[in-house]
N, C-alpha and C positions, 0 to 999 in steps of 0.2 A: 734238528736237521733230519732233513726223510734220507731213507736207503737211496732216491732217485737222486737227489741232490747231492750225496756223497758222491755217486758214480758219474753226474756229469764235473764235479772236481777233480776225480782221478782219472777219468777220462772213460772211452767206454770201453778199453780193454782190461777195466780193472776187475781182479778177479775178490767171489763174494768176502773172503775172507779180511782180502785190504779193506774195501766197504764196510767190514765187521770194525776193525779195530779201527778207522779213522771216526766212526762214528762215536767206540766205546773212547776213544781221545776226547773228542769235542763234549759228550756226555760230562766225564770226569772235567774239564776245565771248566767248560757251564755251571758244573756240582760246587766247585771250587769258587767262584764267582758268586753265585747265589749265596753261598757259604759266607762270604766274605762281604758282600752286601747285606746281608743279614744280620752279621755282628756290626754291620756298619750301624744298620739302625737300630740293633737294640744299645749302641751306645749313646747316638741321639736320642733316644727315647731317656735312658737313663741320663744327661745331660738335662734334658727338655725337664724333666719331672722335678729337678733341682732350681730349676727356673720357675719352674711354674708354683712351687712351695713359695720362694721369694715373692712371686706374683701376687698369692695368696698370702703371704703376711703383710708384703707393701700396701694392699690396698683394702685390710683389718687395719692397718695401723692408720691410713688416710681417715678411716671412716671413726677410729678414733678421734683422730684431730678434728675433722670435721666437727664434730658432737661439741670436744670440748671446744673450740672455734664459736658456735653455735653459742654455746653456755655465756664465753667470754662476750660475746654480742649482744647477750639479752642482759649482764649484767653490766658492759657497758651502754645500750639504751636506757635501763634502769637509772642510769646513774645523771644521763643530759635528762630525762625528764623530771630528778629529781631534783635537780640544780634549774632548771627551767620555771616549777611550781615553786623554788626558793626565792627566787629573781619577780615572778609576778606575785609572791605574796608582801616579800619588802616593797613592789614599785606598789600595793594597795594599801601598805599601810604609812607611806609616806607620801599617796597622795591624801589619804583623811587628814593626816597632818597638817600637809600642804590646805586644804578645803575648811579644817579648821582654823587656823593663823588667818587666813584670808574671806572668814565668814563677813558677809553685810557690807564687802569693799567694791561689789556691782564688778567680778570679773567673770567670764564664761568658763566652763568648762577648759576651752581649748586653749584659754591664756593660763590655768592653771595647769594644764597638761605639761604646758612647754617647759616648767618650773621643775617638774618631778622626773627621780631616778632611781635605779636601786638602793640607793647610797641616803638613806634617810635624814641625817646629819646634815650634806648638801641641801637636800631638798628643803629641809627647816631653813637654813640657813637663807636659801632663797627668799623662801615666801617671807621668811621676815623684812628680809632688806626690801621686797618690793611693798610690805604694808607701811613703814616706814617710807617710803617715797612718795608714796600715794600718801599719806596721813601730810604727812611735809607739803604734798601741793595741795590738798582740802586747806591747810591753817593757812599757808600763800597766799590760795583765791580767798580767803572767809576772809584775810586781812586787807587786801585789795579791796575787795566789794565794800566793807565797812569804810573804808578810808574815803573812797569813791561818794560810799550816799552821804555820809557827814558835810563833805563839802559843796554836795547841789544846792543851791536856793531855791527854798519852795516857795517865797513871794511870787504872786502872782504880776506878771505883768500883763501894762494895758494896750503892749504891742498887737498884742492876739486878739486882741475886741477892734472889730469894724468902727474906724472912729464915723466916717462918713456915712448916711444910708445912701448905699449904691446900688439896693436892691430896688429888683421891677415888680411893681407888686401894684402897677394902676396901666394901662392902656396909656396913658399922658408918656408914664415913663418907656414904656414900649418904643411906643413913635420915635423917640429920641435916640433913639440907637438906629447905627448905619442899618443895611440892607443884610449885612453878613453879618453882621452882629445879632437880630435880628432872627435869621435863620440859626443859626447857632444855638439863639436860646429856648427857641421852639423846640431843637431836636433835645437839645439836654435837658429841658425842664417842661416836658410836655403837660404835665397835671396844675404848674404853676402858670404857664400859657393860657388855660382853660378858666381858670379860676381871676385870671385882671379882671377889673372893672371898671 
């Protein structure tokens, strides 16, 4: 506060010496105030500084855990890729299995596929039952088919031989066929047409 500000406060009959002391007043309680704000914030500050040490360990301690977090993550991917490569080396070696049991039985790839699992015991078990079924319908049809030709007769019969000649094979026998008849065997037998006599 200025001397001019003092005196329109106290008015302007105030004489210098009031002006002196209401100023050295407002000085001294201003003193006192700054004083007292000042310890205000050197206690936030000391407040703040205990915080912020906390700040500073909580987020050492994060960056720990993060790490080991990290560790724990690659030793559990270690662990699904190692159980993965476990899983496709049993389903390869239970399909050879599978491909051997079932060698020379004319099955594809993907009807063997359908058979196989990690579980190579299952998988044997499979493929055997299914050569066994297939072996079962090979000896069914080979029994069948045997049984089948034993009982055809191979005599020949004389139903099959043209008893009559009803072949056109002169212009006489031409003639004697209708008009449609005739045209008929023109079109179906054009080289035998050319060759009557």
């Amino acid at each position: 506060m200025t001397r001019d500000e003092a005196r329109k406060i106290l008015g302007e009959n105030a004489t210098e010496e009031q002006i002196t002391n209401l100023l050295n007043n407002f000085h001294v309680q201003e003193s006192a105030k700054a004083k007292e704000l000042q310890q205000e914030i050197d206690k936030l500050k000391a407040e703040n500084s205990k915080y912020g040490d906390y700040d500073n360990i909580k987020s050492q301690l994060d960056e720990i855990n993060k790490a080991n977090m990290t560790e724990q993550q690659k030793l559990e991917a270690q662990k699904q890729e190692i159980e993965k490569n476990l899983r496709e080396s049993r389903i390869t070696v239970a399909r050879a299995k599978a491909k051997e049991i079932l060698a020379g039985e004319g099955l594809t790839d993907e009807q063997i596929e359908d058979l196989v699992t990690d579980d190579q015991e299952a998988t044997i078990s499979r493929a055997n039952r299914w050569k066994e079924t297939i072996n079962a319908i090979k000896d069914t049809t080979a029994k069948a088919t045997t049984e089948n030709l034993t009982k055809i007769d191979l005599a020949p019969t004389m139903s099959n031989v043209n008893q009559t000649d009803d072949s056109i094979n002169t212009f006489e026998k031409f003639g004697e066929l209708s008009a449609e008849e005739q045209q008929k065997f023109i079109e179906e037998h054009p080289q035998e047409f050319k060759n009557l006599k």
